[in-house]
C-alpha positions, 0 to 999 in steps of 0.5 A: 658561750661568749665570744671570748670563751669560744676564742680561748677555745679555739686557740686552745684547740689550735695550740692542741693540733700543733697549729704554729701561727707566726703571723696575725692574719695566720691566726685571725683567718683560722679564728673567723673560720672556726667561729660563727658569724656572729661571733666575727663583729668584734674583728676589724676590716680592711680599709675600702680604698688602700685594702691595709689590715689595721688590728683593733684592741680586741685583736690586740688582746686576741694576740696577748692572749696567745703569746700567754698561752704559747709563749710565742709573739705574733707578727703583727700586720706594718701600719705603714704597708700600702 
């Protein structure tokens, strides 16, 4: 299983249990939990000196990819926070 069959899986199974994410790092801490560490290297990383989450485009299609499958829109973490 690839690491995109594992991710619709998962948010399958998060939608599956009632599990309502309105924010980003909601949804992106259930999926590194529920994935294998092998799996999380396609997600981003804090910046080391100001510590602001900044999503990548594998995150951002992560996030389309649940609004197609719950209907719902994702807060996304403010590129301007400090």
């Amino acid at each position: 299983m690839n690491v995109l069959e594992r991710i619709d899986k998962e948010l399958s199974v998060a939608s599956d249990l009632g599990l309502d994410f309105d924010d980003w790092l909601s949804m992106k801490k259930y999926l590194l939990r529920s994935i294998p560490s092998k799996m999380r290297t396609n997600f981003s990383t804090r910046d080391p000196k100001t510590k602001v989450q900044h999503m990548n485009e594998f995150e951002f299609g992560i996030a389309r990819r649940y609004k197609d499958l719950t209907g719902k829109t994702l807060r996304l973490p403010n590129v301007n926070a400090k």
